[in-house]
N, C-alpha and C positions, 0 to 999 in steps of 0.2 A: 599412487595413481595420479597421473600431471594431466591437467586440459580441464575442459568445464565437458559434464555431461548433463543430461537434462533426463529425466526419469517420470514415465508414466505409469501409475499404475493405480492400486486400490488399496484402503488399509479398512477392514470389517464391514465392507462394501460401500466404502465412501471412495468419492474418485477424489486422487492427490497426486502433488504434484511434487518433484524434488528434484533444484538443483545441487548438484554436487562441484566444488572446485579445489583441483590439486585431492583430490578423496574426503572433502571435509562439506558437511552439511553448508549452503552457502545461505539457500529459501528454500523455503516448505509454502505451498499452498496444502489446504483440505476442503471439501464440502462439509456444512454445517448443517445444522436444523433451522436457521434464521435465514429470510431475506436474501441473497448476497447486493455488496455495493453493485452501483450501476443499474439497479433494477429501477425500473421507472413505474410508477402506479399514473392512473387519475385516480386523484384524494378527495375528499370533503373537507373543508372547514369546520371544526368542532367547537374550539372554544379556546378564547385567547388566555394568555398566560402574564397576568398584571405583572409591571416589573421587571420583566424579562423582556419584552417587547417580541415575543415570542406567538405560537399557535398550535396546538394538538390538530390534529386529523385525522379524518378516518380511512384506514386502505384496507382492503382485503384480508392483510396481514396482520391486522394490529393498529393499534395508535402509532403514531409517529410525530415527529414535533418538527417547527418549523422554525428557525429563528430569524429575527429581524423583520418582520412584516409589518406592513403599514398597509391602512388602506383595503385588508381583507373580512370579508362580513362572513360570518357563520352560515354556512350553509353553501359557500360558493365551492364551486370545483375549478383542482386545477394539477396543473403536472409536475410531479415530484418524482426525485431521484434519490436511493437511498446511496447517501455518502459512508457509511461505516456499519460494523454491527453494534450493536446496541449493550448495555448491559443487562443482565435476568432483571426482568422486570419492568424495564424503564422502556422509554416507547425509539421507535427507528430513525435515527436521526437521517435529517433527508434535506435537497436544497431544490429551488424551484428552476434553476438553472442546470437546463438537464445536455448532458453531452453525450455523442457517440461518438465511442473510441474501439480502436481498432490497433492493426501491427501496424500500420503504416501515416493512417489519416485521426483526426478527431475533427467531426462536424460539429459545429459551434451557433445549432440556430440565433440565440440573443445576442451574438458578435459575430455582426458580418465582419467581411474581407479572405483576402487571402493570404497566409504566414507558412513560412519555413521557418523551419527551427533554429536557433542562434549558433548551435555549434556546430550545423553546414556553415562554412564561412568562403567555399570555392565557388566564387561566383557564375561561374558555367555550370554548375551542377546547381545551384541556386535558381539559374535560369532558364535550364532544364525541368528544373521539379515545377515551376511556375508554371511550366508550359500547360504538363500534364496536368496542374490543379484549372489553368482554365479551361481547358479543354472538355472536364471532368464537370464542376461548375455550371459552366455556361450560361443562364441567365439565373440561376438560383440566389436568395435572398439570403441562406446561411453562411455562416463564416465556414472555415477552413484552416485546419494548423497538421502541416506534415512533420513528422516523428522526425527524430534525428536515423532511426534504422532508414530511412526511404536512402543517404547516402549509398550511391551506386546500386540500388537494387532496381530490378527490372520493371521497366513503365508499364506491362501489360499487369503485373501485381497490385503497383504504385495503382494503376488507375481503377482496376475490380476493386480495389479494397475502400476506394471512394466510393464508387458503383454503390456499394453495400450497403455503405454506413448511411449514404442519402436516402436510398430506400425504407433503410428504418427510420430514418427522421419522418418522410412523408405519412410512414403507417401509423407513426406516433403522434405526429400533430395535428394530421387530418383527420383521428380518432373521433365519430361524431356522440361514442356514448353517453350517458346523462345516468352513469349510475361508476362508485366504485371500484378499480379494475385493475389489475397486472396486463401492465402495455408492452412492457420487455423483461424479458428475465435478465438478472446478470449473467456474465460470466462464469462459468463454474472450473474449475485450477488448470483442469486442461487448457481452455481456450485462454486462459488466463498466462499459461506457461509461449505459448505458441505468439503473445497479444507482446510480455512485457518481457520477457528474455530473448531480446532477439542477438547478445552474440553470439556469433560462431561454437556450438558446440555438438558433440554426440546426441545422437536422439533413443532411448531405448524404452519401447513400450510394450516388450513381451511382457505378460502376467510372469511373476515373481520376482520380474526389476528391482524393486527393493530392495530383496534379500541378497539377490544378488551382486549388486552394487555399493553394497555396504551402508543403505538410506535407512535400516532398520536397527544396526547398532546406533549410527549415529543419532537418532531421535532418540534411544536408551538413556541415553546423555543428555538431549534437551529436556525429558522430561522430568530431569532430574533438578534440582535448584543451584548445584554446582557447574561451573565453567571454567574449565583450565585455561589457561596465560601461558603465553611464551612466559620463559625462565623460569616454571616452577610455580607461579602464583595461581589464585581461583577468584573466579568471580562468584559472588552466592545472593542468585535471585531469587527472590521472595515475594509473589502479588499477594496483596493484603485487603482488605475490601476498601479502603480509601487510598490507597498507592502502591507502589513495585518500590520495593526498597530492594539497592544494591549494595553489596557488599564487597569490601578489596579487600583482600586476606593475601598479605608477600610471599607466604607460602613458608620454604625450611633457608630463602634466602635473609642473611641476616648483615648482608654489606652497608654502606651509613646510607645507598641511593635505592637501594630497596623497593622504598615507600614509592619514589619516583617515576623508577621502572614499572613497578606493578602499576601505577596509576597513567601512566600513558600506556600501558600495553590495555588494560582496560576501552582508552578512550578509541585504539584501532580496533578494538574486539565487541565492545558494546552494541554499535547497530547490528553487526548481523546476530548477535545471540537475544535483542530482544524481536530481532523480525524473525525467525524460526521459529521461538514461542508466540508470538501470536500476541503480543504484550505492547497495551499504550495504557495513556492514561498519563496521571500523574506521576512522575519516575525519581527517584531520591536516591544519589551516591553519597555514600558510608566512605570518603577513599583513604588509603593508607597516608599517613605521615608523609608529608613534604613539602619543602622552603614556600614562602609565597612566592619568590620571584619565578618558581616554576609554573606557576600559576596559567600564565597567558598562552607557554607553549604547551601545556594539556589543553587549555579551549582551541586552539589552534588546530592539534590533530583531529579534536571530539568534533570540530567543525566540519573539518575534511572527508572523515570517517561518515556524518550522516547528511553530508550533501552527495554525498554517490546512494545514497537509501533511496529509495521508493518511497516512503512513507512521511508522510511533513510531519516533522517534528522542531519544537521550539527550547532551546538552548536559555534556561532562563536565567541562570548566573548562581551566583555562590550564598550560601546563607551565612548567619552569621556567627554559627556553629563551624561553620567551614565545612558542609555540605555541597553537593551541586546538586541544581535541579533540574530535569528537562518537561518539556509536554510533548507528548505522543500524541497523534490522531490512532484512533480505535481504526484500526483498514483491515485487520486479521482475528479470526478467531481462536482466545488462548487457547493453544496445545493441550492444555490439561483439561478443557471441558469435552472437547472431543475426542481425546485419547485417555484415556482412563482404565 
């Protein structure tokens, strides 16, 4: 099955979301029991966090934490965004720098101006899109950053999809309450699917999509801690309560480049099989046997591979085991606590 499809539907009444590319699980979104990112509260100040330079709060939902504050006195309120889910237990991490994003636009009250995106680079469509942001604008104080999708899509879209996002800016920061509150909900996978997959692809949102699109076997596999490789190899994921340890197993290939092979096939395979699981944190590869001088064109592809992700993740270098390590931002919830 060739082309990218995009898949709506439900799995035990949770709405999800699945694209498929070439017939192969590409993203999974799902609704959770937590939060989702994007969600915006007014918080309370609760009590700071010595050492960390940090602050707990109070929101409707739970503690949340706040990192990097200066200057905040217990008891104040203020506007928080929740950046990621959390782990069981621990409180919502969130940033006070709160943005509305959309398919087209993100309104940036704390950074004024107005930006197009770096990889428009045709300056008549650059000066196009400018038009429509000022036009959209007009004497407003917030910033402005159009999506790389806004290339050749229609101004009447381009401009409602501003429309919109301003509007929630205004219901949000003219908010006059003096009491803890849910000022916007996030995104939930739908709007999320419609918001961040915007190429060209099939849309199918009959009930039993899934099934029949083959997005049911394929998660049979993700929830499994094996992931095949081109030429035979496996990947084998394992979250642990302090890390995702990965595993490179060459499989029944037993040629002297083996180790090599499997370990670059890994470094094209790795983001999307930990962004379908729903897996960040601390990440630890286990990789197969091979020369050091191979070294730099495995960070080379593993670079390539998670600058096309979604999901910011830091590339932190080699141990002295001859491990590799990465950091994931938490943006997904693991597959396994929701599917079970």
């Amino acid at each position: 099955m060739k082309g990218r499809t995009i898949v709506l539907d439900h799995i035990d009444n949770r709405e999800a979301a699945a694209l498929m590319v070439d017939g192969k699980l590409d993203d999974f979104l799902i609704a959770g029991d937590t939060p989702a990112p994007g969600t915006i509260y007014r918080a309370r100040a609760d009590r700071p966090v010595k050492g960390q330079g940090g602050m707990f709060l109070t929101t409707p939902d739970g503690p949340a934490f706040l990192r990097q504050v200066k200057g905040l006195a217990p008891g104040a309120l203020m506007l928080v965004q929740v950046t990621g889910y959390s782990e069981p237990g621990k409180a919502l991490p969130v940033t006070d720098r709160v943005l509305f994003k959309s398919r087209y636009a993100i309104v940036t009250p704390d950074a004024p101006g107005l930006n197009i995106s770096r990889s428009i680079r045709d300056e008549d469509e650059r000066d196009r899109l400018l038009e429509i942001a000022h036009d959209c604008m007009d004497d407003s104080t917030y910033g402005l950053i159009l999506r790389s999708c806004c290339l050749g899509a229609d101004a009447g879209e381009i401009a409602e999809d501003i429309s919109a996002m301003l509007t929630h800016a205004d219901q949000v920061l003219n908010d006059e309450g003096t009491e803890p509150e849910v000022l916007l909900e996030g995104d939930g996978p739908h709007v999320l699917a419609w918001r961040d997959w915007t190429d060209p692809a099939e849309v199918v949102t009959q009930d039993g999509g899934f099934e029949t699109q083959g997005v049911l076997d394929a998660l049979d596999v993700v929830r499994g801690i094996s992931e095949p490789l081109p030429g035979g190899g496996h990947l084998y994921i394992q979250p642990t309560r302090a890390l995702v340890a990965v595993d490179v197993n060459t499989g029944s290939d037993t040629s002297l480049a083996a180790g090599t092979k499997a370990n670059f096939a890994c470094a094209r395979t790795l983001a999307r099989a930990l962004r379908v699981r729903g897996l960040g944190g601390q990440i630890t590869l286990d990789l197969a046997p091979m020369p050091k001088k191979d070294r730099r064109g495995f960070e080379s592809v593993l670079r390539t591979a998670f600058k096309a992700d979604g999901i910011e993740t830091t590339l932190a270098g080699w141990t002295p085991l001859g491990h590799y390590e990465l950091q994931r931002k938490r943006g997904r919830i693991p597959l396994t606590e929701v599917l079970k």
